[in-house]
KELUMTI-27543 format. One record per residue: residue number from 0; x, y, z of N, C-alpha, C in turn; residue in three letters. Coordinates in steps of 0.001 Angstrom, whole numbers, plus 500000, padded with zeros to 6 digits. Each point is the difference from the previous one (the first is absolute). Last residue first. Layout:
<rs>
[r NUM,[X,Y,Z],[X,Y,Z],[X,Y,Z],ala]
...
</rs>
This chain:
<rs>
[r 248,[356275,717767,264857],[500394,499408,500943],[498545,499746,500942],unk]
[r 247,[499629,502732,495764],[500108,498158,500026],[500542,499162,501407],unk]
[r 246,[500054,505092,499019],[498573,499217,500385],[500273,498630,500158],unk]
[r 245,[503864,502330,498646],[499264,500106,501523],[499149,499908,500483],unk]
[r 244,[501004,499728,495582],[500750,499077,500543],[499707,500122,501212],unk]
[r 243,[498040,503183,497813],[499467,498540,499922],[500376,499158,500662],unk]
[r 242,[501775,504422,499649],[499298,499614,500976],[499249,498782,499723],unk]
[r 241,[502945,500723,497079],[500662,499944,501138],[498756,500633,500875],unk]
[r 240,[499463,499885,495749],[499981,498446,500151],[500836,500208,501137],unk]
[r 239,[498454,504032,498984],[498868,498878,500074],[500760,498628,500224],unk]
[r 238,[502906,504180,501815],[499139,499982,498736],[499127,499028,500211],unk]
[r 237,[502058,503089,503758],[499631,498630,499655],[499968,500392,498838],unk]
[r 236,[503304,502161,503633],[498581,500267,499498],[499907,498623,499267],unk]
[r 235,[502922,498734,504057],[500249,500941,498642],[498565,500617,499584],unk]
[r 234,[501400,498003,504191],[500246,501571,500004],[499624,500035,498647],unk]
[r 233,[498298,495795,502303],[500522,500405,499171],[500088,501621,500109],unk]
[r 232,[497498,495906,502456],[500883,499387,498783],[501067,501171,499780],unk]
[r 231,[497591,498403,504587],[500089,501279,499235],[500510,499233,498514],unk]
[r 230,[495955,497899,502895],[501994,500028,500386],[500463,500650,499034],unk]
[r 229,[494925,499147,500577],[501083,500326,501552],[501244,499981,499932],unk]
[r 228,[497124,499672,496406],[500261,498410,500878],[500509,500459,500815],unk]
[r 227,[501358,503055,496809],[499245,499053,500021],[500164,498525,500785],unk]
[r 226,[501920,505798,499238],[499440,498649,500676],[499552,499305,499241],unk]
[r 225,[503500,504338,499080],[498871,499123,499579],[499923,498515,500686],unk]
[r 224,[502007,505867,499495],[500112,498355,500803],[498663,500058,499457],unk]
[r 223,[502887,504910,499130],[498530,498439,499045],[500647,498886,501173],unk]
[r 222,[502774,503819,500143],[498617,501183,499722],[499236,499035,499667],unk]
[r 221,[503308,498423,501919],[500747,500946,499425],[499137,501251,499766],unk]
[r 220,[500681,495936,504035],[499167,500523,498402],[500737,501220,499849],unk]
[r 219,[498872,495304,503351],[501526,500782,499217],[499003,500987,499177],unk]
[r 218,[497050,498162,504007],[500462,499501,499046],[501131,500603,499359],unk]
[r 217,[496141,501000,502597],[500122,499094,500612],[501501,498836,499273],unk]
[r 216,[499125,505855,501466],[499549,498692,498946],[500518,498839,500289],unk]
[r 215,[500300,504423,501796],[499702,498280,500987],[499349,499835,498880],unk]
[r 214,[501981,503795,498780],[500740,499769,500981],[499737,498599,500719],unk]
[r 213,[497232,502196,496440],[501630,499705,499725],[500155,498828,501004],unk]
[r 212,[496176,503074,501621],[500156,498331,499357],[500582,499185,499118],unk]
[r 211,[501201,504053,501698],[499544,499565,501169],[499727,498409,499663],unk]
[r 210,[500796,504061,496844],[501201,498881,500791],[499445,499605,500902],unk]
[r 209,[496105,500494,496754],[500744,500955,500287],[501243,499052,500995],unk]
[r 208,[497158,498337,496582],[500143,501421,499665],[500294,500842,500695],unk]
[r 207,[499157,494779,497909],[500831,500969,500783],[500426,500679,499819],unk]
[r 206,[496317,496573,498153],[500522,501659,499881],[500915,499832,501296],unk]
[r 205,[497747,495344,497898],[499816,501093,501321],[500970,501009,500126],unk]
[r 204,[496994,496153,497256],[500779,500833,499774],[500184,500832,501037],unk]
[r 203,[497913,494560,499758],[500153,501551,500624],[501305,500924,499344],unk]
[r 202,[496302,495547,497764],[501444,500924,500035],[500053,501288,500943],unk]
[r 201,[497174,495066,498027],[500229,500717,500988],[501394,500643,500120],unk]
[r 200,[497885,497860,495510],[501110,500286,501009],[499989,500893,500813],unk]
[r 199,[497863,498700,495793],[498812,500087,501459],[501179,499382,500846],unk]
[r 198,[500723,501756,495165],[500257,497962,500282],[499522,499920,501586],unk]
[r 197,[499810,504526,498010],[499772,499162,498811],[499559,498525,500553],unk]
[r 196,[501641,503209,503167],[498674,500375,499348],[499984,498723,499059],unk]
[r 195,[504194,500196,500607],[499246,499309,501615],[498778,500073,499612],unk]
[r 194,[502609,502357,496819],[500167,498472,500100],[499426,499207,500989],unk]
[r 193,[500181,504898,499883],[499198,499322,498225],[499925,498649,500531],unk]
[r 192,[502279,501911,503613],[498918,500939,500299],[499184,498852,498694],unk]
[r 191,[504686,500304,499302],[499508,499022,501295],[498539,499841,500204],unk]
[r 190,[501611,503416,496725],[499967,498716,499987],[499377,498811,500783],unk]
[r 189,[500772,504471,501700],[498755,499513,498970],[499946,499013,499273],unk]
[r 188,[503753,501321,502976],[498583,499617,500697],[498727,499873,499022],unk]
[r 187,[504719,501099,498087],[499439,498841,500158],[498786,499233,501089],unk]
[r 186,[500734,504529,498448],[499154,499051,498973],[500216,498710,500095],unk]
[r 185,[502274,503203,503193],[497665,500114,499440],[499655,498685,499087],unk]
[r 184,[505141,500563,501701],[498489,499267,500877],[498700,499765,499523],unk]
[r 183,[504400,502542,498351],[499618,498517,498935],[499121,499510,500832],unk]
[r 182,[502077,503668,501583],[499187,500553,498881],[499101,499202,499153],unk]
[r 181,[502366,499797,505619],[500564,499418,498268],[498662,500238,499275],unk]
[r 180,[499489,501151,504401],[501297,500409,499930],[500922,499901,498568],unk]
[r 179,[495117,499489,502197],[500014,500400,498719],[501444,500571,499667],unk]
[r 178,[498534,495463,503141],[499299,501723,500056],[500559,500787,498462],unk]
[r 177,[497919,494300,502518],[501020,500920,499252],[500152,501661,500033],unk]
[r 176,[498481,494038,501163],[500285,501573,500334],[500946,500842,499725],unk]
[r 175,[496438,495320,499235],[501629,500660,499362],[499448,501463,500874],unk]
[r 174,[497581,494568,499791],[500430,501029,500798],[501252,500825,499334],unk]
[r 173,[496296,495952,499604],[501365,500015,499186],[499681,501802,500452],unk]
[r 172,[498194,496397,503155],[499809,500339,498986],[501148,501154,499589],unk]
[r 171,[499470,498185,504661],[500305,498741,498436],[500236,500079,498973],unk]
[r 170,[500635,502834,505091],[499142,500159,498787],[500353,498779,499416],unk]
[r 169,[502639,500739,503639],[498759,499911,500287],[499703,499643,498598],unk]
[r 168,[504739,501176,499723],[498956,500119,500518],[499198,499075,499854],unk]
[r 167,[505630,500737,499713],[498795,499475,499834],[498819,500313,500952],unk]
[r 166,[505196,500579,499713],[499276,500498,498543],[499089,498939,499982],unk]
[r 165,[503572,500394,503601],[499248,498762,499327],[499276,500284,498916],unk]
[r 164,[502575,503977,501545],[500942,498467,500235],[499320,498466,499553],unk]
[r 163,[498260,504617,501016],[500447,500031,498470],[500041,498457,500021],unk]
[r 162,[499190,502188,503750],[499084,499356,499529],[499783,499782,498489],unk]
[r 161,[503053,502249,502823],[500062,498984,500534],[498656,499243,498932],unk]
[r 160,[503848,503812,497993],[498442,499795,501348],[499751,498479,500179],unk]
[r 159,[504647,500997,497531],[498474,500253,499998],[499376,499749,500867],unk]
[r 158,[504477,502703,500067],[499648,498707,499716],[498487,500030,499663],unk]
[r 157,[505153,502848,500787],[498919,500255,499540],[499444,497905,499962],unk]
[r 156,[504510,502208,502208],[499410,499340,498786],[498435,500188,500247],unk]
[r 155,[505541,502461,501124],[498593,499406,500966],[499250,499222,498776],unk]
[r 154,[504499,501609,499545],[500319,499293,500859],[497872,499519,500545],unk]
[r 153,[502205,503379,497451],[500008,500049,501097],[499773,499211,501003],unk]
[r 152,[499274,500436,495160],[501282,501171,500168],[499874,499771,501424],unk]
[r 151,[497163,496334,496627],[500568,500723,501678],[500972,500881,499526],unk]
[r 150,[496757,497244,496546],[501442,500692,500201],[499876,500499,500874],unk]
[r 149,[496299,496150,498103],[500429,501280,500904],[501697,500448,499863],unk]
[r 148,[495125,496380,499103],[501714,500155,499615],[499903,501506,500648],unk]
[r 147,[496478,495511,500364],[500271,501730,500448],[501323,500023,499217],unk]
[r 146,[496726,496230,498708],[501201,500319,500512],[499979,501488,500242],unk]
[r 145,[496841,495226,498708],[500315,501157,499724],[500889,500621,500855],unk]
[r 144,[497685,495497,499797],[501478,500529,499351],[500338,501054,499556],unk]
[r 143,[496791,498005,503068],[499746,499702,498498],[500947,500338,499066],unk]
[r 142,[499580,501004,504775],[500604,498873,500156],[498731,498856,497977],unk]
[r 141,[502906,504593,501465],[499400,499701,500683],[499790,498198,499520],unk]
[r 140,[504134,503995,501449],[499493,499465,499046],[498426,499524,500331],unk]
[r 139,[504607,503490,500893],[499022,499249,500121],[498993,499591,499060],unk]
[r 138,[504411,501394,499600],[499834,500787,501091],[498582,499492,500256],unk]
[r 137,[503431,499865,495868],[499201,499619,500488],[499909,500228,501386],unk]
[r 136,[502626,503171,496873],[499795,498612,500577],[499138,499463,500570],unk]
[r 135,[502898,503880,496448],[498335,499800,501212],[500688,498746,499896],unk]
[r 134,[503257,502148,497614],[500449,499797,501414],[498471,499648,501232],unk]
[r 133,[501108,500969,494564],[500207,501170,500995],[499893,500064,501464],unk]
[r 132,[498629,496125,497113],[501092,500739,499600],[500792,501301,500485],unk]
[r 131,[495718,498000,500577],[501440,499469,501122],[500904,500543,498925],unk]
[r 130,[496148,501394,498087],[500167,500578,501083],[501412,499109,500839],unk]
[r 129,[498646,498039,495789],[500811,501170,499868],[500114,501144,500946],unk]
[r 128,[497480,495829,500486],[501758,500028,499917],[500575,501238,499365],unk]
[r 127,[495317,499803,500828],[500837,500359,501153],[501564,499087,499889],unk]
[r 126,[496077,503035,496923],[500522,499008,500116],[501402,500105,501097],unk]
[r 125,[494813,501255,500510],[500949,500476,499247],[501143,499109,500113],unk]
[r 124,[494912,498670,499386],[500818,500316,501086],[501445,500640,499427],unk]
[r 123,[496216,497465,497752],[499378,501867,500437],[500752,500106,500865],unk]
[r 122,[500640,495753,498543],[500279,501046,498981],[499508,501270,500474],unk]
[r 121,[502965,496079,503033],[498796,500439,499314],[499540,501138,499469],unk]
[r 120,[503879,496554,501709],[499879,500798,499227],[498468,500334,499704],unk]
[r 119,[501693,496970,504032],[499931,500013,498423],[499507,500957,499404],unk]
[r 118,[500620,500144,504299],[501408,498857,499871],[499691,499681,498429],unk]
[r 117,[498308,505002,501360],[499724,498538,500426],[501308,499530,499459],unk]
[r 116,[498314,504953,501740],[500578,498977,499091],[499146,498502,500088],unk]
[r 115,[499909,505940,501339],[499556,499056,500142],[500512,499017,498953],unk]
[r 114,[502798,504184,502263],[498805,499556,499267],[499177,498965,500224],unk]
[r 113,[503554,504354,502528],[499422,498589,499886],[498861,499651,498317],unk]
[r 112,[504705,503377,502739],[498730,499924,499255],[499018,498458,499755],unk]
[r 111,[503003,503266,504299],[499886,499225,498680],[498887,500263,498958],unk]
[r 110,[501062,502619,504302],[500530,498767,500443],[500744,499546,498772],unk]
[r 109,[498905,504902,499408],[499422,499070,499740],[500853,499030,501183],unk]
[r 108,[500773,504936,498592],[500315,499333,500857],[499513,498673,500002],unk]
[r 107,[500234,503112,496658],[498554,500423,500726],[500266,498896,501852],unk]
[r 106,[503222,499310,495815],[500060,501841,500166],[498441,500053,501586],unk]
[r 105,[501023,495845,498435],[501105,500377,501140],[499727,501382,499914],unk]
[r 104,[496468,497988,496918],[500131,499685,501569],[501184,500492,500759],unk]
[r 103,[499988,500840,495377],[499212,501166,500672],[499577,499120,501408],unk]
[r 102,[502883,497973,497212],[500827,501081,500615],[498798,501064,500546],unk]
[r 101,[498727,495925,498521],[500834,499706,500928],[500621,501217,500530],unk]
[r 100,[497085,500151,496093],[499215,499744,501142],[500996,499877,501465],unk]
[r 99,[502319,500578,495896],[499227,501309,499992],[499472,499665,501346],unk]
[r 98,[501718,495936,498293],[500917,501276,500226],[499382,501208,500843],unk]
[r 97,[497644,497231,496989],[500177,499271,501491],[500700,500972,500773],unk]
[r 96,[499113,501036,495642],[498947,500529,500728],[500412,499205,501376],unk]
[r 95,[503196,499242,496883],[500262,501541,500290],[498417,500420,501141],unk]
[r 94,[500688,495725,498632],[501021,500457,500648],[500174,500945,499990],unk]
[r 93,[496660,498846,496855],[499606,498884,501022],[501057,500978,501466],unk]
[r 92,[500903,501248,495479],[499199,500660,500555],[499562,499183,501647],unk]
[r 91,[503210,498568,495925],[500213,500635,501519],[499199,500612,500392],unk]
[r 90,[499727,497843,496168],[500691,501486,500093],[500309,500366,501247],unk]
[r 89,[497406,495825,498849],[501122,499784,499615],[500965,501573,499930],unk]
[r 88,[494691,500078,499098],[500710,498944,500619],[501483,499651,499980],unk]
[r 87,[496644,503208,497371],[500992,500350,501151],[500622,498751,501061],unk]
[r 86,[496695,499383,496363],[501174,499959,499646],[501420,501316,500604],unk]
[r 85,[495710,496731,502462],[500060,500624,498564],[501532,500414,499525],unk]
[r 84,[499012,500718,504949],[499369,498692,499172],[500348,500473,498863],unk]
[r 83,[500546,500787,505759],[500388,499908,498414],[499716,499296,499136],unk]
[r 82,[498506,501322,505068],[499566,499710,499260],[500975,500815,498949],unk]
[r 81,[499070,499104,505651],[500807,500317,499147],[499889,499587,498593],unk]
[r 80,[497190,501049,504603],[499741,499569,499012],[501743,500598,498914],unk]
[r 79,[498362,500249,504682],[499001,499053,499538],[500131,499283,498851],unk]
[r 78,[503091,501257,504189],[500016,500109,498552],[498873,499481,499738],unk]
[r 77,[500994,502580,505028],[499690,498673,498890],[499780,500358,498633],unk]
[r 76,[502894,502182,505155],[499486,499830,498010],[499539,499121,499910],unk]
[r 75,[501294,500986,505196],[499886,499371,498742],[499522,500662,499114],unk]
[r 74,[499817,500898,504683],[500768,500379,499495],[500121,499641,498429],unk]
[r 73,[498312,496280,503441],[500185,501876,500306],[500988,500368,498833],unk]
[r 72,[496180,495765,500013],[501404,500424,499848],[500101,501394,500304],unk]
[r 71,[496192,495795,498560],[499830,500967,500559],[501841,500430,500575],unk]
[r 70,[495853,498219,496002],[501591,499646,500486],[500289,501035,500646],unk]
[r 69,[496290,499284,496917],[499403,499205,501386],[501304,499745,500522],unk]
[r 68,[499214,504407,496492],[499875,498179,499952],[500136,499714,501117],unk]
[r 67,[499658,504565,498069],[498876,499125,499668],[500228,498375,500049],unk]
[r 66,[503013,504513,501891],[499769,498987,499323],[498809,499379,500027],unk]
[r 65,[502300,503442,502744],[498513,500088,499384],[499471,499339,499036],unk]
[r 64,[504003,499565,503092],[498554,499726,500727],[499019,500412,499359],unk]
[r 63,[504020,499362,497521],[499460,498557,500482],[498573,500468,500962],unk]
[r 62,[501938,503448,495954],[500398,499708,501548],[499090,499055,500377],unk]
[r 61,[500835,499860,495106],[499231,500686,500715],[500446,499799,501303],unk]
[r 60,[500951,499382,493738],[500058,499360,501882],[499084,501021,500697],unk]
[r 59,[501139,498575,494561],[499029,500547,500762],[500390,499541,501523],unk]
[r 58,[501935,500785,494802],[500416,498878,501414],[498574,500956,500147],unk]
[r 57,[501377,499302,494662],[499892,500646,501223],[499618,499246,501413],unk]
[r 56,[500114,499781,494322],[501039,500128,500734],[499115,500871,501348],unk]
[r 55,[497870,499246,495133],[499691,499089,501498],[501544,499977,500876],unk]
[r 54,[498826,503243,496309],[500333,499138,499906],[499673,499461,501545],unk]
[r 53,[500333,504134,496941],[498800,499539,500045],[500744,498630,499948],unk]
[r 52,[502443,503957,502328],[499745,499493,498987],[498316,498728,499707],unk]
[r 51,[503358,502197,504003],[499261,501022,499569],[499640,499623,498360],unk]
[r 50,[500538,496865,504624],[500887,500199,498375],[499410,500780,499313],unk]
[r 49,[498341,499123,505354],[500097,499654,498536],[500804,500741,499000],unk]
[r 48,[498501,499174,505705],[500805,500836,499209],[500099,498829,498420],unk]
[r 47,[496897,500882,504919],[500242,499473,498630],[500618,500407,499092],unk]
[r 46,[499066,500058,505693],[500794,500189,499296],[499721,499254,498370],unk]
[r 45,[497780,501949,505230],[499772,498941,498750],[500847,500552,498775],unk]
[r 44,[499165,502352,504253],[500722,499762,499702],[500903,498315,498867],unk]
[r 43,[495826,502488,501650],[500317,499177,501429],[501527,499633,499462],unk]
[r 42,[497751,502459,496929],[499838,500771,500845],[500802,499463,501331],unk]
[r 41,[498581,497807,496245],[501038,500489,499735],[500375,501029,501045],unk]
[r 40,[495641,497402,499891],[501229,499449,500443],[501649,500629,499974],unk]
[r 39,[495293,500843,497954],[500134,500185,501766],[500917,498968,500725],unk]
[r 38,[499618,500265,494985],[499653,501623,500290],[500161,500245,501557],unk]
[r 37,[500032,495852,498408],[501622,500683,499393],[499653,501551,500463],unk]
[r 36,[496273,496859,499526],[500167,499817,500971],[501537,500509,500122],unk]
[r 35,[497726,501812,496220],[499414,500039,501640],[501014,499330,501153],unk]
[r 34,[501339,498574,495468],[500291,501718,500592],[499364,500436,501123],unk]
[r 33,[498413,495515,498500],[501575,500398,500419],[500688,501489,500254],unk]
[r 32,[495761,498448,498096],[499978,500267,501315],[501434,499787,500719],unk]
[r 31,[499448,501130,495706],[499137,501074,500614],[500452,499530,501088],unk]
[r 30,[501504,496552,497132],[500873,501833,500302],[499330,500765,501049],unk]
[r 29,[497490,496437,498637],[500834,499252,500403],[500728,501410,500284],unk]
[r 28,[496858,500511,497164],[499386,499514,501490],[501365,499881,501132],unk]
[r 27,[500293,503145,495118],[500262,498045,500683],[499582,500092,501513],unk]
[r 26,[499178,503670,495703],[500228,499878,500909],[500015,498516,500124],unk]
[r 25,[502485,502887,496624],[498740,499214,499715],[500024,499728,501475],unk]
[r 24,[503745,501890,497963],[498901,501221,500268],[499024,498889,501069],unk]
[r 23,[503841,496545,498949],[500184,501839,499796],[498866,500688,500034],unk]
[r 22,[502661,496116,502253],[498971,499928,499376],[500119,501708,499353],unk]
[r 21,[503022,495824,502717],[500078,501477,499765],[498524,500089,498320],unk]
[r 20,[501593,497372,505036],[498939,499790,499119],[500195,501626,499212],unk]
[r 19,[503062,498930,503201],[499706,498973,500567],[498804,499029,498734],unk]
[r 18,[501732,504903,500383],[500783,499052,498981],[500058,498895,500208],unk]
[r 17,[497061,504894,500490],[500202,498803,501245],[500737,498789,499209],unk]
[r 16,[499943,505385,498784],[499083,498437,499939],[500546,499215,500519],unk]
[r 15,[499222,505807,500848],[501317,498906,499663],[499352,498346,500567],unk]
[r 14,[496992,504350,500701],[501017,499527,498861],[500736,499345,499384],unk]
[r 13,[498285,500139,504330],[498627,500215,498528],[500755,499717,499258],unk]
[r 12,[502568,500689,503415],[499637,498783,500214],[498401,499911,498845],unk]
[r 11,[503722,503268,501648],[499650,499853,498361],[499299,498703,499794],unk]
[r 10,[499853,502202,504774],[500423,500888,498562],[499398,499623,498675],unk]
[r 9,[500822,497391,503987],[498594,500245,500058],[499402,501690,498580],unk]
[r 8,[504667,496270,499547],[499268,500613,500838],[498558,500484,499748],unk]
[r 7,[504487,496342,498108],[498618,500629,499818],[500023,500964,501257],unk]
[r 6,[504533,499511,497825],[499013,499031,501082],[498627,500747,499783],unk]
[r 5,[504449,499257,496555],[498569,501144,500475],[499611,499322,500799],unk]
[r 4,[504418,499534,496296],[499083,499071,500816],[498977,501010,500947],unk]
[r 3,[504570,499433,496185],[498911,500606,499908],[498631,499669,501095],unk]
[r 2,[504172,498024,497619],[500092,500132,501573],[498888,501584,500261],unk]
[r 1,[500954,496026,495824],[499659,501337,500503],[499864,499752,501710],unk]
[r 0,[503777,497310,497087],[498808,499906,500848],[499441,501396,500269],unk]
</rs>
């Protein structure tokens, strides 16, 4: 296993490619505004550490009060993002980056660390049987089946805001909010954006852009929720025949 690995900073943060989407010279909508928003975060102590190789190995966390999600906790880590793929899968990388994140919470004193789950596996989420494995647990839930998980060193727990809990608005119309934490947003807001235009689908797109409106979202998120009909469907990004399906209801 190369044990070769680099956390980004405000340093080499030009330089060194983002392995979430590894592209080479050519510019991507999607990168740009990920390094921006990576550019004023690393500072608050936003953590992305990657596999000094051209490969999708790497965690991303962040201290919970400057987290970009609607879960509120002292002291905490949140994982946004743990990601192996391809043919580093199976080397232990997954456990050496978990590892890494856990020992830089007790070194910095931390409570814990937390993520976001569900009671069913979903794909833009990191995978959380291989987090209990190392001892997260459920710790709250809401009431669509999504799940807090968390590791305590102390005994306290982290939860979601109160207005997570029913994941539903006002509005009717097919509703997504999102910010530019994942590289893969732009183009799927343009999609979304092609397909509504096309077929005269009332669609609010609505930016979140700073923690404030993280923080009272009305809903779980990672960096994407999606309404319709007032009742949330979904953390994942979309393709076409999966926002369809969410028209059809």
């Amino acid at each position: 296993m190369n044990t070769d690995f680099v956390n980004l900073t405000t340093e080499n943060l030009a330089n060194e490619h983002l392995c979430c989407i590894i592209r080479s010279k050519k510019p991507h909508q999607g990168i740009d505004a990920k390094r921006k928003w990576l550019s004023e975060r690393l500072n608050e102590g936003h953590v992305f550490r990657k596999l000094n190789a051209k490969a999708t190995v790497f965690i991303e966390y962040a201290p919970l009060e400057t987290a970009w999600v609607p879960i509120t906790g002292d002291n905490y880590y949140y994982v946004y993002c743990l990601w192996v793929s391809g043919s580093a899968k199976g080397q232990g990388y997954g456990k050496s980056l978990m590892e890494y994140c856990l020992a830089d919470a007790k070194e910095k004193g931390k409570s814990g660390v937390c993520m976001l789950g569900a009671n069913k596996q979903k794909a833009w989420l990191s995978d959380q049987s291989f987090a209990k494995k190392f001892g997260f647990k459920v710790v709250d839930t809401t009431d669509h089946g999504y799940e807090l998980l968390a590791l305590s060193f102390d005994g306290t727990m982290p939860k979601f805001v109160q207005q997570v809990k029913n994941q539903e608005i006002e509005s009717k119309e097919l509703t997504i909010y999102y910010d530019m934490q994942c590289p893969y947003v732009c183009q799927n807001i343009e999609m979304v954006k092609k397909y509504c235009d096309t077929n005269d689908i009332p669609v609010s797109l609505i930016q979140v852009d700073t923690l404030q409106k993280a923080k009272e979202l009305p809903c779980v998120f990672n960096n994407w929720g999606v309404f319709y009909k007032g009742i949330f469907e979904t953390v994942n990004l979309l393709d076409v025949a999966y926002l369809e399906r969410i028209l059809k209801k």
